[in-house]
VEXMARMI-379755 format. One record per residue (C-alpha): x, y, z. Coordinates in steps of 0.5 Angstrom, whole numbers, plus 500, padded with zeros to 3 digits. Layout:
N
XYZ;...
//
This chain:
367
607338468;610340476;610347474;604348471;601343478;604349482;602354478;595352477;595351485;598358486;592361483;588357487;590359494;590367491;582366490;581362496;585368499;581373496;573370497;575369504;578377505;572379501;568374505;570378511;569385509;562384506;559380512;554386513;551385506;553377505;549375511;543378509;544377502;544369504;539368509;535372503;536366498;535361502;528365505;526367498;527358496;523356502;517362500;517360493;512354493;507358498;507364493;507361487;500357490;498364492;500367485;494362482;489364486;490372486;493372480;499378483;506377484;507383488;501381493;503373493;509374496;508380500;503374504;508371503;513374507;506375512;506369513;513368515;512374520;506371523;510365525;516369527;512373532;508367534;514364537;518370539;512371544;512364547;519365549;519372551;512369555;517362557;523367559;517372564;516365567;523363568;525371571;518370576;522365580;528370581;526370588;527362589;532362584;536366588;535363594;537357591;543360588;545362595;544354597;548351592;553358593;555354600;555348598;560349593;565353598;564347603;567343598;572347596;573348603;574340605;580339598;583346599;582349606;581356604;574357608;568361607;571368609;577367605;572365599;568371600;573376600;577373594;570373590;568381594;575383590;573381584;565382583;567390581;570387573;564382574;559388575;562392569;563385566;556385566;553391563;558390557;555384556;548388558;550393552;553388547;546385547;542392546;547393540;545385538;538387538;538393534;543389529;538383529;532387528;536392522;538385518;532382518;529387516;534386510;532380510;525380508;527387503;532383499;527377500;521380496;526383490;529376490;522373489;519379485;525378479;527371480;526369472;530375471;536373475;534366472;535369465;541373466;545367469;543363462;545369458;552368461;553362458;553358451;546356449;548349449;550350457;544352458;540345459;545344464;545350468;538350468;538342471;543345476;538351478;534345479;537341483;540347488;532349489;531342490;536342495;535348499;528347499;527339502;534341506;530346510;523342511;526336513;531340516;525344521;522337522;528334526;529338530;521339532;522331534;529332537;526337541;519333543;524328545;528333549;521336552;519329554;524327557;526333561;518332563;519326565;525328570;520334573;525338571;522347572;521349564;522343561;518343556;521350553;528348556;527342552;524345545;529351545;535345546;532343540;532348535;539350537;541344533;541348527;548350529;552344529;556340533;556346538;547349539;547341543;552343548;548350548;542347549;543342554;547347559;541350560;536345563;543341566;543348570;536348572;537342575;542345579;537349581;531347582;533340585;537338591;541332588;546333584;543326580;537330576;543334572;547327571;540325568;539331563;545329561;544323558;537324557;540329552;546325550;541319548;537323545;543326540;545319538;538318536;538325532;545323529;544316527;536316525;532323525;537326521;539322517;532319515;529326515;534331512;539325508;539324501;540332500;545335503;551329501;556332504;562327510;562329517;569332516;567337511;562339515;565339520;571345516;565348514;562350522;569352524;570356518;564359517;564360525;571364524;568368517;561370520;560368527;553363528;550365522;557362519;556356522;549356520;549358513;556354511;553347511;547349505;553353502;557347502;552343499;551349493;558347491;557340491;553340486;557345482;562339483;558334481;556338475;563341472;568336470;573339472;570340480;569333480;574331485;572336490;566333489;570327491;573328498;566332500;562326498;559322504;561314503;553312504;549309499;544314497;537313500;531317499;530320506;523319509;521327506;522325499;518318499;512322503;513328498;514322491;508318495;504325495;506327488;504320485;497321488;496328484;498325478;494319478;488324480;
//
């Protein structure tokens, strides 16, 4: 009995082993691949609507992708507009840089004693790594760009394939399996489109209210850029755990810069931790919960892993990957422990999402 434990448990870390070296060294092409899938799910509805009305596939879900197109420029626009604001005010930005500057050598130079010539000295020797520092970060960027606009490209490739053979894929997963597997295999296709779908709509909609709740409160305080600041803060809780840090760094310095008192950056501090309990108590749970079961130390594992697998994007395609999983557990006998451990404790509820979807799905069949 022991043997056969160890032995099974061996075999089990040689494939974990194997997914994440594979994992690793096919990174150029999962990462598209899987951003493709869960773009193709979201799409799916919209160009199933169209393919009724137009009666082709092909153009459907080139509308489709259109459409995807059109929200993406539409909000890279207001960004890039948002950023042009921000870099018009170079000039007083930097004027309040200086002021800051010096106020922090004052201090230092009450708790140290090392005055402003020596603090200037030290920083002249050091501002050449800084400045080739720079440019490699200035560099970096061009080449993440480049990559950005060469994966997402790949994206909506592999996307439009996705959706264009999609009962093809469907019926070369069932014709792996036993006919009696099929009824099951079928239920879990189901429910993993179900997931993906409801997970990223609900998943959009939370951070739509955290970022209002940021922008407003980031109105309220008078802070330059709130709005954008407070907006950006909450679309970067899609990286969990670590894009609300992200988020609230920029609008804390900000107001370090705009503003003559210390207290405003203390203020956007607890604007944006008030508003995270808020986020993480009652928004997301409301709005996404009841798809993605999972417990806080799993998904936890997942961000860090992913992270450490495939960077950000890792971090943001774990969570639904692990969710995946979960239902293969659910559904597998044999899977049903892990099924166990990633469970969250909660009661299942119906989100807020699902009841407004079942209130609207009633209504169509009772018309």
């Amino acid at each position: 009995m022991q043997t056969s434990f160890l032995f099974r448990a061996t075999l089990l870390l040689i494939f974990l082993s194997l997914v994440v070296v594979g994992m690793i060294f096919g990174q150029a092409f999962l990462v598209p691949v899987c951003f493709a899938i869960l773009l193709s799910l979201l799409l799916l509805p919209l160009s199933n609507a169209i393919e009724h009305i137009i009666h082709s596939k092909a153009l459907s879900i080139i509308f489709s992708l259109l459409a995807f197109l059109i929200i993406i420029s539409a909000a890279s626009y207001s960004i890039s507009t948002q950023v042009s604001n921000i870099i018009s005010d170079y000039d007083f930005i930097e004027e309040r840089l200086q002021i800051q500057i010096h106020n922090v050598q004052q201090v230092i130079n009450a708790y140290t004693g090392i005055n402003e010539t020596q603090q200037e000295a030290w920083f002249d020797t050091k501002s050449e790594d800084l400045l080739k520092s720079g440019f490699e970060k200035a560099q970096d960027l061009l080449v993440g760009v480049g990559n950005f606009v060469f994966s997402l490209s790949l994206v909506l490739i592999y996307t439009f394939f996705l959706l264009m053979y999609r009962n093809r894929i469907k019926l070369a997963i069932l014709s792996m399996a036993d006919e009696s597997q099929h009824a099951m295999i079928l239920m879990i296709l189901e429910k993993i489109k179900a997931l993906i779908l409801n997970y990223l709509t609900g998943l959009f909609i939370a951070l739509t209210i955290i970022g209002a709740m940021n922008a407003i409160g980031l109105k309220i305080l008078g802070i330059e850029h709130g709005i954008f600041l407070g907006f950006l803060a909450g679309f970067l809780n899609i990286i969990p755990y670590i894009g609300s840090f992200i988020g609230a760094s920029l609008p804390i310095i900000m107001a370090l810069i705009y503003k003559d008192s210390m207290w405003y950056a203390v203020g956007v501090f607890l604007i944006f931790m008030f508003n995270q309990f808020i986020d993480n108590n009652i928004t997301t749970p409301s709005v996404v919960g009841g798809y993605v079961r999972i417990n806080s130390l799993a998904t936890i594992f997942a961000v860090i892993v992913g992270g450490m697998i495939w960077g950000v994007a890792g971090m943001i395609l774990f969570i639904p990957m692990l969710g995946i999983f979960k239902i293969f557990c659910d559904n597998i006998e044999t899977l049903k422990p892990l099924s166990i451990i990633l469970s969250d404790d909660g009661e299942d509820q119906n989100s807020i999402f699902k009841k407004i979807f079942q209130f609207f799905k009633k209504k169509k069949i009772t018309n």
